[in-house]
C-alpha positions, 0 to 999 in steps of 0.5 A: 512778606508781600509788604516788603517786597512790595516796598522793595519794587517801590524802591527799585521803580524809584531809583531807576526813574531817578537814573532815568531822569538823570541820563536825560537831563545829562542827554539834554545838556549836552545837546544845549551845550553844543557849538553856538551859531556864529552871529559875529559881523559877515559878508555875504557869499553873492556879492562878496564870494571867495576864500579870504586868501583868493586875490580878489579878496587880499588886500595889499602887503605891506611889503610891497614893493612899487616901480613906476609905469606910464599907461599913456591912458587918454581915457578911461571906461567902465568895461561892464559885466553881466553878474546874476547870482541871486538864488532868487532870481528864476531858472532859465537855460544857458545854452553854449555850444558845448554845454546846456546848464540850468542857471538863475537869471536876473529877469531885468538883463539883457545883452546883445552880443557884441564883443567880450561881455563876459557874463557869470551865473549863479548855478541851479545847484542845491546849495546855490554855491556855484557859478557859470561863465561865458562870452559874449552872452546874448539874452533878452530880458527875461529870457535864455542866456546863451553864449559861444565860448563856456567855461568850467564853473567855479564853486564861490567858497573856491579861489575863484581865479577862472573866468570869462575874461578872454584875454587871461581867463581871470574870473568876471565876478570876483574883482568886479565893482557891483551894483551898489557899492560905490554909492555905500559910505563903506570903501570898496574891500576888494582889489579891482580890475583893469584892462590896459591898452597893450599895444602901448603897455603889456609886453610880450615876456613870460608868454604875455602873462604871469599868476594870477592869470591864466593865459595872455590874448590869442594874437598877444605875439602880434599885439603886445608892444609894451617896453616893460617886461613885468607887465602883462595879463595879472600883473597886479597895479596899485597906488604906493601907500604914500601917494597923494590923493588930495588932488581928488575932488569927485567923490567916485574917483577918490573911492576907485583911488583909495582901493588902488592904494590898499588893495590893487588891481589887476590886468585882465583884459585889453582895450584894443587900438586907442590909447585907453583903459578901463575899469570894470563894473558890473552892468546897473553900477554905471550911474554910481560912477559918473566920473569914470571919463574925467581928467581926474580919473584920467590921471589916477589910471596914469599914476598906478604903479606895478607891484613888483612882488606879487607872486603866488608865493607873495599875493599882494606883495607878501607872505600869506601871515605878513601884515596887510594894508586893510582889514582882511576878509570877514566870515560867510554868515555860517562862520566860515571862510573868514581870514585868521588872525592877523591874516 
């Protein structure tokens, strides 16, 4: 009788280890069945932040439409942006009248002061995704940013329309030429952004701006002389996807050109008294865009045309879904915020 009873619990132990190692084994899998990390091709969220559909990142419909537009440009100069947004870079205090915000701080920046200089940090929050802005910054290298107008921070996996441009409230990063892009065989994969002379082009209709800015310039009332309606702060330029460029030879020029025909640039800000336009570029991108004052660069601003159609129904000139005139936005490394299909 003990015999048995013993074979029996030797029976019993050894199918509840088989059970046992079975739920295991299945536990296991299951874990080893879950979602793989995407390792597909990326962008990076500090140099190229936003969603695929913000308009610093939608490259031109097809369906958009173009009427001619004379800036009278006689120049043409890279407005510059302070941009710091490397998690990396140490954490300093960013002082405003109304705000104290800890902020990482590129220790190699400096800034005097003087007017505009519209300026973005990158937030000492802990998933390092938000960014502050303001103007005219003032810092010594490797010291406190401060600055006397503040604005609201703007998360860069958002639309990142807001920013420290004064004359629309446009963002000063997305849209910006960064350091290190122009000198890369890769094309520029972002719409650009200008500012017009407006007392000889932006008009005072619609209140002195339309989507995607925000506002028009305090005294636009007083200094908006342009003779065409439809342009204002946001009104988005760009190049017909005709247009020649054979007549560019500098190799910087044809690059701004090139981005001009596929994916625009919008007016964000004005250039004041002289009969001149501007570019912009983050501070350190300068020496990659030597020609900016040509006569080549010259006539490229003065070809631009108005896209007609961009609204916030129709960015860029179409329906979020229509075809577009460059591949859309990649994923982040983690997989997300890339467009669909199609887009």
């Amino acid at each position: 009788m003990t015999g048995a009873r013993t074979r029996v619990l030797l029976a019993v132990l050894t199918a509840a280890m088989a059970i046992a190692g079975v739920l295991v084994a299945t536990s296991l899998g299951g874990l080893g069945s879950g979602p793989e990390p995407y390792r597909g091709p990326s962008r990076d969220l500090y140099t190229h932040p936003f969603a695929w559909d913000s308009v610093w990142n939608l490259p031109l419909a097809q369906s958009a439409q173009f009427a001619p537009f004379n800036t009278q440009a006689r120049d043409v100069y890279l407005d510059i942006e302070n941009i710091s947004v490397d998690p990396a870079f140490p954490v300093r205090e960013a002082v405003s009248p109304r705000t104290r915000v800890d902020v990482h701080v590129d220790p190699g920046l400096s800034a005097d002061g003087s007017y505009n200089n519209c300026s973005t940090f990158l937030a000492d929050t802990p998933d390092a995704e938000t960014v502050v802005a303001g103007q005219p910054l003032r810092l010594r290298p490797g010291g406190d940013p401060s600055y006397d107008v503040s604005f609201p921070a703007v998360p860069l996996r958002g639309d990142g329309r807001l920013g420290c441009h004064g004359g629309s409230n446009l963002s000063g990063i997305g849209g910006t030429i960064r350091v290190g892009e122009m000198s890369k065989p890769e094309p520029l994969r972002h719409p650009l952004k200008i500012n017009l002379n407006c007392e000889l082009s932006c008009s005072t209709a619609q209140e002195g701006y339309r989507w995607p800015a925000f506002r028009a310039d305090g005294a636009f009332q007083d200094v908006y002389r342009g003779p065409d309606p439809r342009v204002n702060m946001g009104t988005l330029m760009g190049l017909p996807p005709d247009a020649d460029l054979s007549w560019i030879t500098e190799p910087d020029t044809r690059k701004i050109a090139e981005a001009f025909r596929d994916y625009g640039a919008y007016v964000v800000d004005e250039t004041g008294g002289e009969p001149s336009n501007a570019l912009n570029a983050q501070a350190g991108a300068q020496d990659e865009i030597p020609n900016i004052d040509s006569r080549q660069m010259v006539r490229l601003f003065t070809s631009l045309s108005i896209v007609t159609n961009s609204t916030e129904a129709t960015p860029g000139g179409g329906a979020l879904g229509t075809p577009r005139r460059a591949p859309c936005a990649l994923p982040f490394p983690d997989g997300t915020g890339g467009a669909p299909p199609g887009c």
